[in-house]
N, C-alpha and C positions, 0 to 999 in steps of 0.2 A: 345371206348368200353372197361370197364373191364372186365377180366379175374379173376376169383378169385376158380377158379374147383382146388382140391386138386389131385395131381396125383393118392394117393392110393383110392379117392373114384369113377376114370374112369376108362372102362379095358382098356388092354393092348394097345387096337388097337389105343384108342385116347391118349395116355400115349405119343410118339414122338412127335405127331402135338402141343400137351399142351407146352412141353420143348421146342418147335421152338417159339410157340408166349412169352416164359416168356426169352428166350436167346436174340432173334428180341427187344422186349421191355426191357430189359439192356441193349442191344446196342445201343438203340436207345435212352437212358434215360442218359447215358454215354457222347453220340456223343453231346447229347443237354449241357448236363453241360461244354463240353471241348468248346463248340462253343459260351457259352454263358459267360462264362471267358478270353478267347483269344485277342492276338492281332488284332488289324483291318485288318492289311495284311494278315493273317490264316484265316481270317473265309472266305472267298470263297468256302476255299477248304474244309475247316469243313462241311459249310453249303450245300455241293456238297455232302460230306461221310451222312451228317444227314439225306438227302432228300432220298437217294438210303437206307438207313437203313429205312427209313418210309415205302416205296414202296414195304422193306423186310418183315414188322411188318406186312402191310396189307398185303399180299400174304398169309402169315403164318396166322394171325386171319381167313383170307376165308375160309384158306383149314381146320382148327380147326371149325368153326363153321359147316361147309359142313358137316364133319364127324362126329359130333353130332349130326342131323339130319338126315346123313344115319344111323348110329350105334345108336338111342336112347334104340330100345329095351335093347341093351347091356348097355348101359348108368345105365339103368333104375335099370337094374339088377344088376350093380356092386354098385352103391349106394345103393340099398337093402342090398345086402352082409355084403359093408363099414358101414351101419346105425347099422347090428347087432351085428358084431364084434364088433364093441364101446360101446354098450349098452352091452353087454357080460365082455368086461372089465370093465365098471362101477360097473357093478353087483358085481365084484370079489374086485374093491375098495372100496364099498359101505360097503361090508361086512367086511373088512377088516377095514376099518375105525370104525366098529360097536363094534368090537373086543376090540379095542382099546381103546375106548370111556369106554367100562364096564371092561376094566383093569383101567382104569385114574378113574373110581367109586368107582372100591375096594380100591386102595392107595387113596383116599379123606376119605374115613368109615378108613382105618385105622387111618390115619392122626388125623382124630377128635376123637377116639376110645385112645388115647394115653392122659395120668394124669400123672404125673409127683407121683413116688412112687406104682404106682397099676401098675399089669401085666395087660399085651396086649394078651391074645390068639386068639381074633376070632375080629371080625366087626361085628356084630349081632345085635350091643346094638340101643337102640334109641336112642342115643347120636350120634354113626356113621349113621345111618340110614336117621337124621336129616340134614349132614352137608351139606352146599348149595352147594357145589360145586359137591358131589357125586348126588344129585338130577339134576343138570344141566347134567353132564354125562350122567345118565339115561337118563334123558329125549330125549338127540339127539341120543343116542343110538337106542331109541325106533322109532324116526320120521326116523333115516336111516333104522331101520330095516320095517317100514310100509309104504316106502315108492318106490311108484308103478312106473316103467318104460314102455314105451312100449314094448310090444314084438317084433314088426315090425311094417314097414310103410305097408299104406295101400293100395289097389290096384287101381290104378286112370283108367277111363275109356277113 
């Protein structure tokens, strides 16, 4: 069975059992590669160390899955927590990329706004206004700034 639960999105309580099946599965992922390159005379005792790390992995996935099934409520809730925090930082990259995006527009309007012999003071013109690349800017500026996340996951019955 895989395991693939990120620690920061379980609480606390399944947070040790998660670290025993991912330590059990390195050792046991270890034991396999030393036993599967060894001499013939070593692998008894390898294949002895792998078997008792097996025996370790399952122990440890039991006692993790048990207590996802006692602790689901809390599960449930800490992946709630984990889903808005992320979606709270996105928000704050999103925006921040939006930023960015209509700074990289005004240096394109200027960029195109510059003649060799005439002053430059503003980006206004339809000549800057035209240039494709400040239109490419705008445009992902606009779809990051229109564009919807959830607020939260939903509430499952």
């Amino acid at each position: 069975m895989t395991v693939n639960l990120k620690a920061a999105h379980v609480p606390a309580v399944i947070r040790p059992l998660l670290a025993a099946v991912i330590d059990a599965s390195a050792a046991q992922n270890a034991l396999h590669h030393r036993l599967t390159t060894a001499q013939l005379p070593d692998r008894p005792a390898l294949q002895e160390q792998y078997d008792e790390a097996a025996v370790g992995g399952k122990a440890a996935l039991e006692s993790l899955a048990a207590a996802t099934i006692e602790h689901a409520p809390q599960m449930r809730a800490a992946a709630a927590n984990a889903f808005a925090a992320s979606i709270e930082r996105a928000r704050g990259h999103l925006a921040a990329a939006e930023t960015e995006l209509r700074d990289a527009a005004e240096a394109a309007a200027l960029h195109a706004q510059i003649r060799p012999g005439k002053p430059t003071l503003n980006t206004g013109s339809e000549r800057a206004n035209r240039s494709e690349a400040r239109g490419i800017c705008m445009r992902a500026a606009g779809e990051l700034r229109n564009l919807e996340l959830p607020a939260n996951l939903p509430e499952l019955g």
